[in-house]
N, C-alpha and C positions, 0 to 999 in steps of 0.2 A: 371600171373593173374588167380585168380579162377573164372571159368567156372560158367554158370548160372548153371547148370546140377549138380556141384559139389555142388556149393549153397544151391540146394536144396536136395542134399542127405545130407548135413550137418544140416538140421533142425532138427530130432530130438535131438542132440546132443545140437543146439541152443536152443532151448527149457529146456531141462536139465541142462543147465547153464545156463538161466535165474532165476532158481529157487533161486540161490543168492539172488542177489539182489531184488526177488519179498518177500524174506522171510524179505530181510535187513529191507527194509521198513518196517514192522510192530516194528522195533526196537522203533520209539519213542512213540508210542501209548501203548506199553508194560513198558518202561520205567518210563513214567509219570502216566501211570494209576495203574500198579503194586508194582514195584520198589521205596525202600526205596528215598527221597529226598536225594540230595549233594552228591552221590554216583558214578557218571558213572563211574570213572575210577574201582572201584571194580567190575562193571559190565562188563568191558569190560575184565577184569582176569578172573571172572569168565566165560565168555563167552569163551576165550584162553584157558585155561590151564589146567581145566580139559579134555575138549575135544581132545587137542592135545596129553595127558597122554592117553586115552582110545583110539586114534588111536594108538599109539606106542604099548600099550597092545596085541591091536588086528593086527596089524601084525608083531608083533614080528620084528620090523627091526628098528636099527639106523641105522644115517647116517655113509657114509665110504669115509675116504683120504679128497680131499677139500669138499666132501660135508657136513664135520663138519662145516666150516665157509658160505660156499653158504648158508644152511638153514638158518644158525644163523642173514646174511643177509635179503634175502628176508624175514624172520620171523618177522624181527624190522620194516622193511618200509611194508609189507602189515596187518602186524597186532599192533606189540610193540608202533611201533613210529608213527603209524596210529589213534589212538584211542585216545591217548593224543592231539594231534591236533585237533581230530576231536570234542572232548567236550570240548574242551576249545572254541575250534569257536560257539559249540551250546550253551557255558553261554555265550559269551559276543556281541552275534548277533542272534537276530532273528530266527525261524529256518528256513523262507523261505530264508534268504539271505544266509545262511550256506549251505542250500541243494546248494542252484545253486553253489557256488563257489565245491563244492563238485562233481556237476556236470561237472564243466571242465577238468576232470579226461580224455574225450577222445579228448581233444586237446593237452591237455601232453604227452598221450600215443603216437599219433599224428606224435608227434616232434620227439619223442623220440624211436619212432620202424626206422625214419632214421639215427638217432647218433646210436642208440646203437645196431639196428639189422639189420642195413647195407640196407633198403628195400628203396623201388624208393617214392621220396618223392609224395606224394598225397592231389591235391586240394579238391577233393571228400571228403575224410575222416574229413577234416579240416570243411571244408563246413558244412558238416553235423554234426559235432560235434557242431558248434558254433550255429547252429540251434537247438538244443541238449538242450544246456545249453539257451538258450531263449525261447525254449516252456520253463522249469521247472522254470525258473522267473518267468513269466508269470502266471504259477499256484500255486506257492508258495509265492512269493514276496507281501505283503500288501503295500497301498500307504503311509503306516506310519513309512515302514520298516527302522533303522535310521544303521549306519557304525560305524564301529568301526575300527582303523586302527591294533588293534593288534589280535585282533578278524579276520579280513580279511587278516593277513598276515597268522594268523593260519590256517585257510581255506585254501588259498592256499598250502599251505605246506600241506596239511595234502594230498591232493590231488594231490599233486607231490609225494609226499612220497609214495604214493600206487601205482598211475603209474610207477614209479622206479619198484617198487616190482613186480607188474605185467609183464612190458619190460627184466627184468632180468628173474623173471623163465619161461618167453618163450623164452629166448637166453638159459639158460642152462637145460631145457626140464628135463627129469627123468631120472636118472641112470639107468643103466638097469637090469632090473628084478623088478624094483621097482614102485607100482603103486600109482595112484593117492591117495589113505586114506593114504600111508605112509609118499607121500609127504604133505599133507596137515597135518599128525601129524608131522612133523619136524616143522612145519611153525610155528603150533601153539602152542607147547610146547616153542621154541624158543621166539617167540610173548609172551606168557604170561609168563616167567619166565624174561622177560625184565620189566614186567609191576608190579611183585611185589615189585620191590623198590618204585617205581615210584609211584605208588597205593597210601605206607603206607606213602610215603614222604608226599603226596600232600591230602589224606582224613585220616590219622591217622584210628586208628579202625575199625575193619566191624563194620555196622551196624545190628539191631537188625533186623532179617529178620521170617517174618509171613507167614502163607500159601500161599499168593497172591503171594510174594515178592518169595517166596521158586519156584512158579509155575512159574513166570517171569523167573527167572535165569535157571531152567531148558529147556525152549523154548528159549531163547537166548544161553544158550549153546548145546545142543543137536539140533537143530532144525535151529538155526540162527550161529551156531559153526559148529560143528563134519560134520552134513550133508551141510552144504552150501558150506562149505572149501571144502571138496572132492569133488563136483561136481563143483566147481569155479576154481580151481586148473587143474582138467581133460582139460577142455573147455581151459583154459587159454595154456595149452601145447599141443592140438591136435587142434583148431581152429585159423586163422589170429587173431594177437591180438588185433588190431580194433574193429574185431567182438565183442570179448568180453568185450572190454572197454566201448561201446557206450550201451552197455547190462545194464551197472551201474545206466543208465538214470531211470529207472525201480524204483529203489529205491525213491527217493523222490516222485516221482509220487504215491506209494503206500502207501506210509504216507500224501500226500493228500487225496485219495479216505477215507481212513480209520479216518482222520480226521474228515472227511466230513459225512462220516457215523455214527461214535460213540462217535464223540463230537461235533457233529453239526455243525461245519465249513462249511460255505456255499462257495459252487465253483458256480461265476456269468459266464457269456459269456468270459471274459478275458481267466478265467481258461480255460475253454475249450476248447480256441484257443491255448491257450497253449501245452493242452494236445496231441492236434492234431501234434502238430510242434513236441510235442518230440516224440510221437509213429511214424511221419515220419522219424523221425533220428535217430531210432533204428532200424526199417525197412531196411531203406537206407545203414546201418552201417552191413548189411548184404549178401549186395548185390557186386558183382563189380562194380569198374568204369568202367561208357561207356567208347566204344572208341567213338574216334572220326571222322565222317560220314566224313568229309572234306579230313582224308588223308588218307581213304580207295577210293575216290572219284576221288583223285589226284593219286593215284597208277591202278586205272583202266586208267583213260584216257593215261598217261603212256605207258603202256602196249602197248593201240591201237595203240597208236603213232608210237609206234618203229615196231609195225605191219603190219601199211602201208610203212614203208618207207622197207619195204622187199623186194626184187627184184619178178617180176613176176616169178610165178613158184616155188620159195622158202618154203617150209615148206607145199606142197600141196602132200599128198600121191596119187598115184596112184591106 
C-alpha cells in the first residue's frame, strides 16, 4: 500500500499528468467552435498520426521483438479504437450523457487492475470512482438529456476500450532504455494509422480546412496529441493506475467550465454539487485506502492479552 508520504512525493508528477486530461477537455469547445462540421473522426487522425510520426522522428526509436504487437495493441484501445467509439457516442447522445459514461473509465480500470494486474481488490477505488462519475452527471447531464441504446453501448465501450489500453501498458511498463515520448509515439502512430481506413471509410474526403480549423488541428495535435500522450503515458507507467484513471474525471469537468465561460452555458447549484463530488473523487483517487481502526484495535488488545497472561517475572529485564 502507498504510503501518505509516498503520496505526496508523487504530486508533482500527479500534477504533470493531469495536464491530459485538463487539455482533453477543451477538445469539444475547439471542435465545435473551430473545426470543420461532420469531421471528428478526421480529427481525431489528425490528432494521432502526425504526432505519433514526430515523436518517432524525435527519438529516433521503433519498436523491438513483441513490442511490435504490444504497441500495435495498446495504440488501437487507447487511441485507434478509442476515438471511433468516442464520436459515435458524442452524435448519437447528448454530450453530458457521453462525458459521464466516459467518465466510468475508473470503475473499469477498477476491475480490471484485479483481473489483469493481479492487485488486491479495492472498495475505496470503486467507491470513489462511482462518486466520480456522479459528480460529472451531475454537472453535465440536462433534465432533457434523452438515451440512446447504441449511443450508450458506444460510450461504454469506448471506455472500456481505453481502460484496457491504460491496464495493459501499466502491466507491460517501457522496455528498457525507452522513454516515455517513444512510448507514446508507438501508441500513436499505431492509433492513427488504425484510424485512416476508418476516417476515409466513414467521412470520405478531408474537408476544406481554414485558418481557424488549421489552428484547431494544430492544438489538438501538438498540444492535445504529442504533449498530452507523453505526459499521460509517463504517469500511466510510474504512478498506481487508479491514480491515473480517476485523473480522466478532469476532462469533462473542463468542457463544462469552458462551456460555461465561452458559450454561456450556465452551471446552477446542481453543477456545483457536482463538481464538488468529482474533484473529491480525484482527490480521493490519490490517496490510499484507510486502514482499518478496528483491526489495528483488535491487534493491540491482543498483544496485551497475551501480556498478562505471562508468568510474573517474564520478560522483566533487570
Amino acid at each position: 500500500m502507498t504510503s501518505p508520504r509516498a503520496s505526496a512525493g508523487n504530486f508533482p508528477l500527479i500534477a504533470l499528468t493531469a495536464y491530459a486530461p485538463l487539455v482533453w477537455g477543451t477538445t469539444y469547445v475547439v471542435t465545435t467552435e473551430l473545426l470543420p462540421p461532420g469531421h471528428p473522426l478526421f480529427a481525431g487522425l489528425l490528432r494521432a498520426l502526425p504526432a505519433g510520426l514526430i515523436a518517432v522522428a524525435i527519438t529516433r526509436m521503433l519498436p523491438r521483438g513483441d513490442w511490435w504487437w504490444k504497441a500495435a495493441v495498446v495504440g488501437v484501445l487507447n487511441i485507434g479504437g478509442f476515438f471511433p467509439f468516442l464520436f459515435l457516442a458524442a452524435e448519437r447522445l447528448p454530450g453530458g450523457v457521453a462525458a459521464t459514461l466516459a467518465a466510468a473509465q475508473p470503475m473499469i480500470v477498477a476491475v480490471l487492475a484485479v483481473v489483469v494486474l493481479q492487485e488486491k481488490w479495492s472498495a475505496w477505488r470503486l467507491l470513489w470512482g462511482a462518486i466520480g462519475v456522479a459528480g460529472v452527471g451531475l454537472v453535465v447531464i440536462g433534465p432533457a438529456a434523452r438515451l440512446d441504446a447504441v449511443g450508450v453501448a458506444a460510450g461504454l465501450a469506448g471506455a472500456a476500450s481505453m481502460a484496457l489500453g491504460v491496464t495493459l501498458t501499466k502491466r507491460w511498463g517501457r522496455p528498457d532504455g525507452v522513454g516515455p515520448t517513444a512510448l507514446a509515439g508507438w501508441q500513436l502512430t499505431a492509433g492513427g494509422l488504425f484510424l485512416v481506413p476508418v476516417t476515409f471509410l466513414f467521412e470520405g474526403a478531408p474537408p476544406a480546412i481554414d485558418g481557424g480549423a488549421a489552428l484547431g488541428y494544430v492544438w489538438l495535435g501538438l498540444f492535445g496529441g504529442l504533449l498530452a500522450y507523453v505526459v499521460w503515458f509517463r504517469g500511466i507507467t510510474t504512478l498506481p493506475v487508479n491514480s491515473v484513471a480517476v485523473l480522466g474525471l478532469f476532462s469533462p469537468l473542463v468542457a463544462a467550465v469552458l462551456g460555461a465561460v465561452l458559450l454561456g452555458q450556465s452551471l446552477g447549484p446542481v453543477q456545483l454539487v457536482g463538481f464538488a463530488l468529482s474533484l473529491a473523487a480525484i482527490v480521493a483517487g490519490q490517496l490510499p485506502a484507510p486502514t482499518r481502526p478496528q483491526l489495528v484495535v483488535a491487534t493491540v488488545v491482543k498483544e496485551e492479552v497475551s501480556r498478562s497472561k505471562m508468568p510474573v517475572g517474564k520478560g522483566i529485564s533487570r
